[in-house]
N, C-alpha and C positions, 0 to 999 in steps of 0.2 A: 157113212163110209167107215169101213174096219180099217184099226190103224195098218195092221198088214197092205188092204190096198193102197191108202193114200203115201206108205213106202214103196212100193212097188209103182207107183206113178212119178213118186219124188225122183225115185230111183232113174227109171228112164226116160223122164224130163232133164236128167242132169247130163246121162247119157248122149241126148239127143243136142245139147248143144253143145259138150265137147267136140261133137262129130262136126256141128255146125262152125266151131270155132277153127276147127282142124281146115274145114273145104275152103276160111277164107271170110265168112258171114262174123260181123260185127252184132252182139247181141245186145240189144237196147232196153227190154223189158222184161223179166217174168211172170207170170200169172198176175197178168195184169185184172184186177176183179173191176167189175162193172153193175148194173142193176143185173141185165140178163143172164150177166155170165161171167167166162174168165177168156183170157188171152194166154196160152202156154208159155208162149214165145213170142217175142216178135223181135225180128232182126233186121240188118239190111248187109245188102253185097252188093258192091258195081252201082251203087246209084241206085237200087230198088228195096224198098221196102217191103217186106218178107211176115207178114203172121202164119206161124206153124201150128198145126194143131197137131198132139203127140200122142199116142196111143201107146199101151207095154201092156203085154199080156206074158204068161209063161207056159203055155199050150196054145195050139193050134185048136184045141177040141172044140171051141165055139167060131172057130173062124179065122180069119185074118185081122190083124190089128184094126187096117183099116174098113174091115165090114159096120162098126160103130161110127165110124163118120157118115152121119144119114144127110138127107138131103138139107131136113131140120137143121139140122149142128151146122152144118154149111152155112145157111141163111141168116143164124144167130153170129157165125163166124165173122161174115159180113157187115152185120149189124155194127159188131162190136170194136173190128175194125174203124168204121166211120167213126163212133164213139173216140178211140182211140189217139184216131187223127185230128178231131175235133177239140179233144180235152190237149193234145198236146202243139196244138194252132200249126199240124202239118197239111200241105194243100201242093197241089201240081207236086206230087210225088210218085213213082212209077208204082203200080201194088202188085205183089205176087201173093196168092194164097197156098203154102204147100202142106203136105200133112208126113211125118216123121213115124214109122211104124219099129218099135221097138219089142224085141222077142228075147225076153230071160229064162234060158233053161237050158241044167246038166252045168250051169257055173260057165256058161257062154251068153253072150251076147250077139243080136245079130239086130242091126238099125237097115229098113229100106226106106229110103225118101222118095217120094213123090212130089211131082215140080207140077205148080200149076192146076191145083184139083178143083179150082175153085174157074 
């Protein structure tokens, strides 16, 4: 990965939980790495545990943020979740999977969250 993208993801993963810190959600972990993969985020609100997956693009030309959350990245999502809960011995905890679409461009911002994608 070119350092330009992996700033441009730094970027609005940091985006995406000020927005997260602003609505109220308690942020517990960043990129959290694992064998299969990474965790963007994970947080909790109200009693629910919250893994985010977060997407920044700075065109619309290839789509919407979230047309890259495939069914794949979902299932890995999941995966990694369990992993997550497992390595930090949480259990009977509420799960929300949502995903964080982050759009940088013309020196604007624009985040849409999705609740529940999972």
């Amino acid at each position: 990965m070119t350092d330009a993208r992996q700033w441009l993801g730094r970027y609005g993963e940091d985006r995406a939980c000020e927005y997260l810190v602003g609505q109220g959600y308690q942020i517990l972990d960043r990129n959290w790495r694992y064998r299969e993969g990474e965790l963007d985020i994970v947080c909790v609100q109200r009693g629910t545990l919250v893994f985010v997956e977060v997407k920044t693009r700075t065109s619309l030309a290839t789509g919407s943020p979230f047309d890259a959350i495939t069914k794949t990245k979902l299932a890995r999502l999941r995966r990694l979740a369990a992993s997550w809960c497992a390595n930090r011995q949480v259990s009977n905890s509420q799960v929300r999977f949502d995903a964080i679409g982050v759009l940088v461009r013309g020196g604007r911002v624009t985040i849409e969250h999705l609740k529940q994608v999972l």
